[in-house]
C-alpha positions as CSV (number, residue, x, y, z in Angstrom):
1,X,-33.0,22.3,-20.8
2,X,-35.7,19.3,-19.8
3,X,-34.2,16.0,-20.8
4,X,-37.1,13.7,-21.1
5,X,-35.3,10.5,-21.9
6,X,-31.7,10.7,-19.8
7,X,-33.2,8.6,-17.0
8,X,-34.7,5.9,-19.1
9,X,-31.3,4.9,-20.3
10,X,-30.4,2.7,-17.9
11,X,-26.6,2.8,-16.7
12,X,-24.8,1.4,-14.0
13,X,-23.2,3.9,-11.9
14,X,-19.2,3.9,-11.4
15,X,-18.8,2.6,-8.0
16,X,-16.0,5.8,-6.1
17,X,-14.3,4.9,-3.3
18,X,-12.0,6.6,-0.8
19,X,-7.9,5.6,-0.4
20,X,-6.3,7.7,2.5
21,X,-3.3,5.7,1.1
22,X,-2.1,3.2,-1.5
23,X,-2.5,0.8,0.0
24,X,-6.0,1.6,0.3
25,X,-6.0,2.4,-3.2
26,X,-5.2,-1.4,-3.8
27,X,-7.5,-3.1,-1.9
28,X,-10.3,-0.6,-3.1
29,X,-9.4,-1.6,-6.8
30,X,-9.1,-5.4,-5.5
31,X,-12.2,-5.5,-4.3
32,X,-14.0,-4.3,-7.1
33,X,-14.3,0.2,-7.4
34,X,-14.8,1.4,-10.8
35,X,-12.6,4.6,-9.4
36,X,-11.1,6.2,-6.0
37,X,-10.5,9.4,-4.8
38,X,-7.9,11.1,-3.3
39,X,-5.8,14.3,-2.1
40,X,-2.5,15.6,-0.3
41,X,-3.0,17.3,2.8
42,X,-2.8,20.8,2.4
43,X,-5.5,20.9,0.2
44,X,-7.9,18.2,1.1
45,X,-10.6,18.1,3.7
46,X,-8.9,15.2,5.1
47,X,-5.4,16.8,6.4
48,X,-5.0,14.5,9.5
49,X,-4.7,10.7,8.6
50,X,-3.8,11.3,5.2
51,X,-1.3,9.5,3.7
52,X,-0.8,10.9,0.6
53,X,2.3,12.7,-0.9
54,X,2.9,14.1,-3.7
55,X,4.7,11.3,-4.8
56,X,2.2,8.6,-4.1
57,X,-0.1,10.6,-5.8
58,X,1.9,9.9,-9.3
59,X,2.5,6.1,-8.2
60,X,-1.2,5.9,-7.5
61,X,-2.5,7.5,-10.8
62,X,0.0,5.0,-12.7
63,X,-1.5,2.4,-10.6
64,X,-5.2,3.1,-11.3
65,X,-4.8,3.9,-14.9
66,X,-3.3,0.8,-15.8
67,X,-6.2,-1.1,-14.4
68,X,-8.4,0.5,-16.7
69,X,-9.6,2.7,-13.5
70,X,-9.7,6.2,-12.3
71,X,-8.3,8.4,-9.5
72,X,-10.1,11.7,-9.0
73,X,-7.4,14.4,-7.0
74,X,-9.5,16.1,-3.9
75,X,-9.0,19.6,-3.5
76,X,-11.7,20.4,-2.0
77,X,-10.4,23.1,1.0
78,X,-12.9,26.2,1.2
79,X,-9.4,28.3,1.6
80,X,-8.4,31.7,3.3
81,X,-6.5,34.0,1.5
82,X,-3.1,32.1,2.6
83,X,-4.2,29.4,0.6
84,X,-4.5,30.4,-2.4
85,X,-1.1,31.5,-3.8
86,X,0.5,27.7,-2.2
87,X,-2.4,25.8,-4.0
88,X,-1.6,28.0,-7.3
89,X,2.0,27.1,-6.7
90,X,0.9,23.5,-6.7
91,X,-1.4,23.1,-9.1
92,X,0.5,22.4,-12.0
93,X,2.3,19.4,-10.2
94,X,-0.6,17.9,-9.4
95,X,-2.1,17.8,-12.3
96,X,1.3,16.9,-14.2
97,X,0.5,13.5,-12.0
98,X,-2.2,13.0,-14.6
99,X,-5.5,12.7,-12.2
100,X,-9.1,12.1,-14.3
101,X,-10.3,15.1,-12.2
102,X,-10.1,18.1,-9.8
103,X,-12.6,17.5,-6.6
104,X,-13.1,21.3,-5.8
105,X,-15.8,23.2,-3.6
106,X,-15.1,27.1,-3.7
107,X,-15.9,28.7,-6.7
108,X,-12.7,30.9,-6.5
109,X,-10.6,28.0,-7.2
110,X,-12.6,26.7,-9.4
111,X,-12.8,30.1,-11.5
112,X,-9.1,30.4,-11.1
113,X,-8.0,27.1,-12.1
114,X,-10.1,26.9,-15.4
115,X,-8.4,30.3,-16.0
116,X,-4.8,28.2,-15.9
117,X,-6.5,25.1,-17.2
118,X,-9.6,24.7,-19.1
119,X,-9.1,21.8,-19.9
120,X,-9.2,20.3,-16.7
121,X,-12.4,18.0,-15.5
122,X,-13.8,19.3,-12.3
123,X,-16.4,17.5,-10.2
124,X,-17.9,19.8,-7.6
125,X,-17.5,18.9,-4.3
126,X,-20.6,17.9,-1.7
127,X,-19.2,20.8,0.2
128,X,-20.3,23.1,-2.1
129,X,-23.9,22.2,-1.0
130,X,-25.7,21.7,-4.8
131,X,-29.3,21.2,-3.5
132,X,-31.5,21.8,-6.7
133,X,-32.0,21.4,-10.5
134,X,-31.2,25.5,-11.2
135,X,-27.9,24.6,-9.2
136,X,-26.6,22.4,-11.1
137,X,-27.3,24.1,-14.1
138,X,-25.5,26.9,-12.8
139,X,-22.3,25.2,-12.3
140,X,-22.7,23.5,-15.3
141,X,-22.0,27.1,-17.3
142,X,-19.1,27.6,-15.0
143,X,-17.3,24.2,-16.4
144,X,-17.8,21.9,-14.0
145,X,-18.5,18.9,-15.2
146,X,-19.9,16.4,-12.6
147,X,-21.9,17.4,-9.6
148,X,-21.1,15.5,-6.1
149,X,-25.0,16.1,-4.7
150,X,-25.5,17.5,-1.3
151,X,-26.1,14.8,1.4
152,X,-29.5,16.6,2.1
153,X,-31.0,15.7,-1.5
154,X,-33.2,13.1,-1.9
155,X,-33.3,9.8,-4.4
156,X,-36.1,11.4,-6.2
157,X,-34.8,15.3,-5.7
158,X,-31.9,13.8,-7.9
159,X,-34.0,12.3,-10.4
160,X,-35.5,15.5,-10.9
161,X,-32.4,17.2,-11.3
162,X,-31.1,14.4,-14.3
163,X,-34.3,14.9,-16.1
164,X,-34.0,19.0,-15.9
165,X,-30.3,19.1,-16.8
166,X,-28.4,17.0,-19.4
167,X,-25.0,17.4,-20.2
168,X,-23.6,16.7,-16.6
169,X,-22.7,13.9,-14.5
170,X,-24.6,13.5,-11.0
171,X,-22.6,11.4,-8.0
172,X,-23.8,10.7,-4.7
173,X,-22.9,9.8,-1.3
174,X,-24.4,6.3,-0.2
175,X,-22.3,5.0,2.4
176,X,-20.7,6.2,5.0
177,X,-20.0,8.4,8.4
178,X,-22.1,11.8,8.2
179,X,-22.2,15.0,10.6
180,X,-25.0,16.9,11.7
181,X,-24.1,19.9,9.5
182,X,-24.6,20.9,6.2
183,X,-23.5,18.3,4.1
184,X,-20.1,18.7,6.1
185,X,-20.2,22.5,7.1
186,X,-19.3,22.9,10.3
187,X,-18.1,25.3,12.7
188,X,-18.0,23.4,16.1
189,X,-14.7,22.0,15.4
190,X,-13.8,26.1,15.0
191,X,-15.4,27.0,18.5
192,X,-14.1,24.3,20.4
193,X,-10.7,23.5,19.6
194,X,-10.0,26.3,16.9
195,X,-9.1,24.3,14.1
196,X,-11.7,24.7,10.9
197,X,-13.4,21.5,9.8
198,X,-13.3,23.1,6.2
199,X,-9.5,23.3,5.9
200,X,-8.9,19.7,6.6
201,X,-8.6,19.6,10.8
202,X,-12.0,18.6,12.0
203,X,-11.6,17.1,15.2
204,X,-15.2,15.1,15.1
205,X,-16.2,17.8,18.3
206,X,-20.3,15.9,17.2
207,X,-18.5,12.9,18.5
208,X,-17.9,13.9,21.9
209,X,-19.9,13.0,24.8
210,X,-21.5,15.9,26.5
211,X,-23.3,16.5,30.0
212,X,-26.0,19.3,29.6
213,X,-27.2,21.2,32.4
214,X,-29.2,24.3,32.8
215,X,-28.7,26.5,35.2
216,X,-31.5,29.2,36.5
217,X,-30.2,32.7,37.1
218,X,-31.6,33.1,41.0
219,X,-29.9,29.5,41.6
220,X,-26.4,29.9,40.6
221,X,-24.4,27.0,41.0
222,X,-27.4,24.8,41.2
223,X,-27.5,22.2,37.9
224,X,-30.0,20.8,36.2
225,X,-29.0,17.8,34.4
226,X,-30.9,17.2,30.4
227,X,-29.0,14.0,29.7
228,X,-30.7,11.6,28.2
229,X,-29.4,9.3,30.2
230,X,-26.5,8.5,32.6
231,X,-24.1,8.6,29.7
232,X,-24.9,11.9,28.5
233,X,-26.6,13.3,25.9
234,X,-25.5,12.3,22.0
235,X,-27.8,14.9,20.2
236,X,-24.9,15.0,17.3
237,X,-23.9,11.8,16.8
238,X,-25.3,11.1,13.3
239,X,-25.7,7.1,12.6
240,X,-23.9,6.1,9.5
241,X,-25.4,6.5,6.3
242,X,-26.1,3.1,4.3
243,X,-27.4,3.5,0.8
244,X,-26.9,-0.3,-0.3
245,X,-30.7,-1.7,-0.1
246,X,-31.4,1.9,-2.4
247,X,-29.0,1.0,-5.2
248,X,-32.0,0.5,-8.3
249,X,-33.6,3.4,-7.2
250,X,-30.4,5.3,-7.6
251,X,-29.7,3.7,-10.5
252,X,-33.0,4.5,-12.2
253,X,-32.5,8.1,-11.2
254,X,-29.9,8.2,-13.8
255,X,-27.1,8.9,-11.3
256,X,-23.5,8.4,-13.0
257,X,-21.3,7.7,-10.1
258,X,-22.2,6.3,-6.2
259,X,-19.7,7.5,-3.6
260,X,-18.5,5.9,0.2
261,X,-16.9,8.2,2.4
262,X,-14.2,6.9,5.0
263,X,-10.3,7.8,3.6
264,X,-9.1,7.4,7.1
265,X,-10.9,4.1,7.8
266,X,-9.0,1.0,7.6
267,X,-8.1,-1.6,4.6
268,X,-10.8,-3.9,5.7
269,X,-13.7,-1.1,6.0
270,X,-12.1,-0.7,2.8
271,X,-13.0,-4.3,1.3
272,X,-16.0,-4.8,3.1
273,X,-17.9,-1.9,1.9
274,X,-16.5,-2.4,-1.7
275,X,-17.4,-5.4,-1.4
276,X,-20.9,-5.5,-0.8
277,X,-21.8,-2.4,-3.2
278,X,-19.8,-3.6,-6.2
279,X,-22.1,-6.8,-5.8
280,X,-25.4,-5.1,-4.8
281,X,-24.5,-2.2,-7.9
282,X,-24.1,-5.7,-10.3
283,X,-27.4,-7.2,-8.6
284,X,-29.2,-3.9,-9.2
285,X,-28.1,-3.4,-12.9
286,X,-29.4,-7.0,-13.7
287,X,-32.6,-6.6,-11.5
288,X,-32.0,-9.4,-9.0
289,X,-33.6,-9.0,-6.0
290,X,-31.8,-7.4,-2.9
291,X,-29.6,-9.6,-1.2
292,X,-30.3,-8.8,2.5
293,X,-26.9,-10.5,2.9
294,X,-25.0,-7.2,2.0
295,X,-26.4,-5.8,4.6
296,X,-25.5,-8.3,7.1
297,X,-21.8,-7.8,5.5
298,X,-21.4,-4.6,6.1
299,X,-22.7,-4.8,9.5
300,X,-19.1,-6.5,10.0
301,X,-17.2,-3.3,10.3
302,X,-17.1,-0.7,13.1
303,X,-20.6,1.4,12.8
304,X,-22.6,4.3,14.7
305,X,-25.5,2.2,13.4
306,X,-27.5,3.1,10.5
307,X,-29.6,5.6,8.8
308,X,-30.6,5.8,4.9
309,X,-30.0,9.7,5.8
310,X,-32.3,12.4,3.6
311,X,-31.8,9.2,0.6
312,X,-35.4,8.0,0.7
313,X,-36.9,10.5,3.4
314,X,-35.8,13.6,5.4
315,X,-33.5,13.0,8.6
316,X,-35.1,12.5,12.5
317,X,-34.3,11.1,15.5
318,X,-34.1,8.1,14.3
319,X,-31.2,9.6,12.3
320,X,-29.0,9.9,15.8
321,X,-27.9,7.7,18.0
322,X,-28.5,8.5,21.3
323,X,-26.5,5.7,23.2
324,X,-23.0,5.6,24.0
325,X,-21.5,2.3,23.7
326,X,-20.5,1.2,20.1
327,X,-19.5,-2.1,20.7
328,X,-23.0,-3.6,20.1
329,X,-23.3,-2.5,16.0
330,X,-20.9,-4.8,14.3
331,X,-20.3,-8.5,14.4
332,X,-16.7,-9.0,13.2
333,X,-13.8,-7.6,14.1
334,X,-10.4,-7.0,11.6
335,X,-8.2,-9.3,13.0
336,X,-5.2,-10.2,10.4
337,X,-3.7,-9.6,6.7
338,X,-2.7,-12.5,5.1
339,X,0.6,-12.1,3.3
340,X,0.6,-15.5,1.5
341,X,-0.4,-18.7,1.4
342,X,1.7,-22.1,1.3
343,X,0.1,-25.3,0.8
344,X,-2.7,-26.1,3.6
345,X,-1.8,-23.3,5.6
346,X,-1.7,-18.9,5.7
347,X,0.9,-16.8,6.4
348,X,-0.7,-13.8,8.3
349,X,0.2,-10.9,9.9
350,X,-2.2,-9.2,13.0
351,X,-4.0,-6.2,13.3
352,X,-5.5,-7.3,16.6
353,X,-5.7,-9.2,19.0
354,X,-6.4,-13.2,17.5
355,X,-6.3,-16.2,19.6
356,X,-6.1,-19.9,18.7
357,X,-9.7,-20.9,19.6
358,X,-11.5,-17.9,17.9
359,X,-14.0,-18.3,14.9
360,X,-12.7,-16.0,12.0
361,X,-14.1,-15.3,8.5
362,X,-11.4,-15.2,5.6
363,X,-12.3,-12.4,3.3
364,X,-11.2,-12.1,-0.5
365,X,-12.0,-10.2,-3.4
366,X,-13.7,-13.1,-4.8
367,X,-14.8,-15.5,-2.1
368,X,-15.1,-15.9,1.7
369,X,-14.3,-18.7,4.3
370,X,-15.4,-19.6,7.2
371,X,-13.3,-21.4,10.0
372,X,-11.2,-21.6,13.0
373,X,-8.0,-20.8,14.5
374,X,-6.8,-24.2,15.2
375,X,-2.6,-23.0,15.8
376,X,-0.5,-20.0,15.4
377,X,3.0,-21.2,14.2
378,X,6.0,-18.6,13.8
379,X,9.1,-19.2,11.8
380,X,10.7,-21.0,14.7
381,X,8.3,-23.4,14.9
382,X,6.9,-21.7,18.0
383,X,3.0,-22.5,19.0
384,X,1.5,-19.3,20.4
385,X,-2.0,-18.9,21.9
386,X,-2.3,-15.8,20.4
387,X,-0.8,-12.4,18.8
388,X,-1.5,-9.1,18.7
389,X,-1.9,-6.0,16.6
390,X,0.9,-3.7,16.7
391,X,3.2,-6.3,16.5
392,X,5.7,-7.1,13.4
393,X,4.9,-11.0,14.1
394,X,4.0,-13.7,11.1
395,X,2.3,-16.8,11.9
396,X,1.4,-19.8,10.0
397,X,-1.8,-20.4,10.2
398,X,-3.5,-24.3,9.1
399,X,-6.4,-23.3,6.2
400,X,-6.7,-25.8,2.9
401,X,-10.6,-24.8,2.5
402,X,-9.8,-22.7,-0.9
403,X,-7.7,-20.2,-2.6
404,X,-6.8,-17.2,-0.6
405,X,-6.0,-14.5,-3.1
406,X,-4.0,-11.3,-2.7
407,X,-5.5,-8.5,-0.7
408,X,-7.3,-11.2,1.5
409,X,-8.1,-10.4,5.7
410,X,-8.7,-12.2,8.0
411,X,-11.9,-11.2,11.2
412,X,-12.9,-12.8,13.9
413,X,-16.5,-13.4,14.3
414,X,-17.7,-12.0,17.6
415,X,-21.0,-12.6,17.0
416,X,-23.9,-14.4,14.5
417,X,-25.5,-12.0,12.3
């Protein structure tokens, strides 16, 4: 079973990302993923935000498939009974849709679908918890064929598991928001608001700010405050994981396929993150030094701050962050789509609020820009001091420093980084 020379082939791992919706979809592809991943509702750990139909789901595996890509089809739901017979109903549709692979977690669905289809690739879901070599062998003889590691396994746990088990592929989670659970299994969305994190309707309950008290049994009324502070206590709320400065390590465990979480974060979280890994996966493949710029990048979206998780070492306190306000942790702010551009100027769109006056960054799949918001123009020839997301507006905007490509948006720099 020891496969002594797997990790000294060296391979760059498919860069997976996550599209809530097609558009998504497009700008992951735009900017540079190798594959995304995807699912409807009712089966997918992401039932709220998701924009997926049925429908989309056929557009979108069209889409991928003709850029040479792939789209992998999350069913990954740890179901009740009253699932079952519904996903059983559905099964065939979605895989009529033509997906590269299943995304499943409970090993009844996964028993019962290589019953109906055998043919059908399954990757294993990070909610299955594989932690160890003999795991992953295990599920190997069950027909899965790719294993998405726990987010508790280590850079060099993984290694271990490549050289002990050939035959598979190995994906893991790099980037991304994480929970203080088991790799995602987690019952305090259940106990507080009754609706189970692992049937798609966590409500983020880690995320909330708490006040802790004790109370002694002879003093009844009588609160003790264990804060950590005036703004409560944040004991759950996990910093985001950032794998980017780790990629060669990854890479020489032999892992196939790197993985981002965030299908209900926006278009630009969305081309930033895609961004910076697709470069830092290239960097890392032709051993170029780490470009601490990456880092900088993707401190330009909304963050928790961040943690390399159980990557390089196991989690701590320094894995939480304890304070309350988020504003701090990122530098730019998604501002605008640009829908075209005309000569020396852009045609954009808002997403939030953007005033004539503000420094903003123009980001492409290609290239970035630097500049200024010198006017906002709309089609009546109307100067505005500023717009605002929400809106249906279009503005012209002046810009004749370079080509601005499809899928390019526009943030406003709130601070040097």
């Amino acid at each position: 079973m020891k496969n002594e020379n797997n990790c000294h082939n060296k391979k760059k791992p498919e860069l997976l990302m996550p599209a809530g919706s097609l558009e998504k979809l497009r700008y992951a592809f735009a900017y540079g993923a190798d594959a995304v991943y995807a699912g409807v509702p009712q089966f997918s750990l992401r039932a709220k935000e998701n924009a997926f139909s049925e429908k989309d789901l056929e557009e979108g595996v069209s889409y991928a498939h003709k850029l040479g890509k792939k789209f992998y089809l999350t069913t990954n739901i740890i179901p009740h009974n009253r699932k079952i017979k519904p996903f059983l109903n559905k099964l065939d549709d979605m895989l009529q849709t033509g997906p590269d692979a299943l995304i499943v977690a409970d090993i009844g669905l996964v028993d019962l679908i290589k019953e109906k289809h055998p043919e059908v690739d399954l990757h294993l879901s990070v909610q299955a918890n594989a932690m160890n070599w003999a795991a992953v062998n295990a599920w190997k003889k069950l027909g899965i064929s790719r294993i998405i590691l726990s987010r508790e396994v280590s850079i060099e746990e993984a290694r271990e598991m490549r050289e002990m088990v050939s035959g598979i592929e190995l994906e893991l989670f790099v980037h991304g928001a994480v929970c203080v659970a088991h790799s995602g299994r987690c019952l305090l969305s259940n106990f507080f608001s009754y609706r189970d994190a692992n049937d798609g309707c966590c409500t983020n309950a880690c995320r909330w700010e708490y006040k802790m008290y004790l109370e002694e049994a002879k003093r009844p009324g009588e609160y003790m405050e264990i804060e950590e502070d005036s703004n409560g206590s944040y004991i759950m709320n996990a910093r985001d994981l950032m794998g980017v400065q780790h990629l060669d390590k990854i890479m020489n465990a032999g892992i196939d396929s790197v993985k981002v979480e965030g299908r209900n974060k926006s278009i630009y979280y969305l081309a930033v993150t895609t961004k910076a890994y697709r470069m830092a996966l290239d960097d890392a493949f032709d051993e170029k030094e780490f470009n601490k710029q990456y880092i900088s990048d993707l401190n330009k979206i909304h963050n928790r701050g961040y943690t390399a998780g159980f990557l390089v070492d196991r989690a701590n306190q320094s894995s939480i962050r304890y304070e309350e306000g988020l504003t701090n942790l990122y530098t730019q702010e998604f501002s605008a789509v640009v829908l075209k551009q005309e000569k020396d100027r852009l045609l954009i769109t808002p997403r939030n609020k953007l005033c004539v006056g503000d420094d903003i960054e123009i980001i492409t799949p290609t290239a970035s820009y630097k500049t200024k918001v010198n006017s906002l123009v709309d089609d009546e020839n109307n100067n505005l001091e500023s717009i605002h997301g929400g809106t249906e507006v279009k503005v012209w905007m002046p810009f004749d420093g370079g080509v601005v490509s499809e899928h390019s948006l526009l943030s406003k720099i709130l601070k040097a980084n």
